[in-house]
N, C-alpha and C positions, 0 to 999 in steps of 0.2 A: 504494500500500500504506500509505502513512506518514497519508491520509486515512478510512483504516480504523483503523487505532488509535487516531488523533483522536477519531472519531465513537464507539467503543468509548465515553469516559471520558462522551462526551456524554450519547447516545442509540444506542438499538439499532433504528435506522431498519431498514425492510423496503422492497425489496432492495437489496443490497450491491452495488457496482459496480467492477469492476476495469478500469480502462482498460489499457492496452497490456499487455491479459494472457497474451499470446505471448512478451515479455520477461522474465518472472518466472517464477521455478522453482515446478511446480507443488507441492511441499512448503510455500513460501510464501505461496500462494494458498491453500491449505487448514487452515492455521494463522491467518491474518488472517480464513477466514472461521469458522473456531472460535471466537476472540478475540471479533469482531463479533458471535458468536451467529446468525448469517445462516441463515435460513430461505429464502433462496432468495440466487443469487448470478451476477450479471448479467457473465460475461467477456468484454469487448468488445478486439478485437485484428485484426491482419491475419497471416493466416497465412503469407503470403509475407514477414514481418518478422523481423530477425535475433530467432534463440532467444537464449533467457537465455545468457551466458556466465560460468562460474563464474570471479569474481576473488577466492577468498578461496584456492582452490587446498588445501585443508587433507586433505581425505582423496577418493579417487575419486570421483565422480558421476555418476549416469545421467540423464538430463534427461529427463522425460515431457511430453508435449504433453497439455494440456486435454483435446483431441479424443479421446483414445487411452481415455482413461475418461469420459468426457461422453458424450451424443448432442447435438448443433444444435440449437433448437428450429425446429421446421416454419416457426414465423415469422419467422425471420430477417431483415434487409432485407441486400440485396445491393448495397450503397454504392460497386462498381466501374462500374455503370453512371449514377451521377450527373450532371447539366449538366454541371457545373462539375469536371468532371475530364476 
């Protein structure tokens, strides 16, 4: 995320990439790609990874997953069946 703000002051590079975007609350991800002006926005993550866990504890929270309001795109690559893993 803190690479998306970065790139904000820089350039408004096309598309925005979030790596381990199963960690971050989706409120977060959609304000970073506000901020970055992102016209398309690339969430790379493994879904069997711990979800975000709220440490600031300040008022209730519901955690939505990506998926829940996304579709996958058809191209995905499926990186569980890799050599090297």
């Amino acid at each position: 995320m803190a690479s998306i703000s970065e790139r904000v002051q820089r350039t408004h590079t096309q598309p925005s990439l979030i790596d381990e975007a199963m960690m971050n609350h989706f409120g977060a991800i959609i304000t970073a790609a506000l901020l970055a002006k992102a016209k398309e926005l690339l969430l790379i993550g493994d879904i069997n990874q711990i979800p975000h866990i709220d440490r600031h504890n300040v008022f209730p929270m519901s955690y939505e997953k990506p998926n829940a309001v996304a579709k996958s795109p058809e191209n995905c690559y499926d990186l569980t069946e890799t050599p090297w893993m």
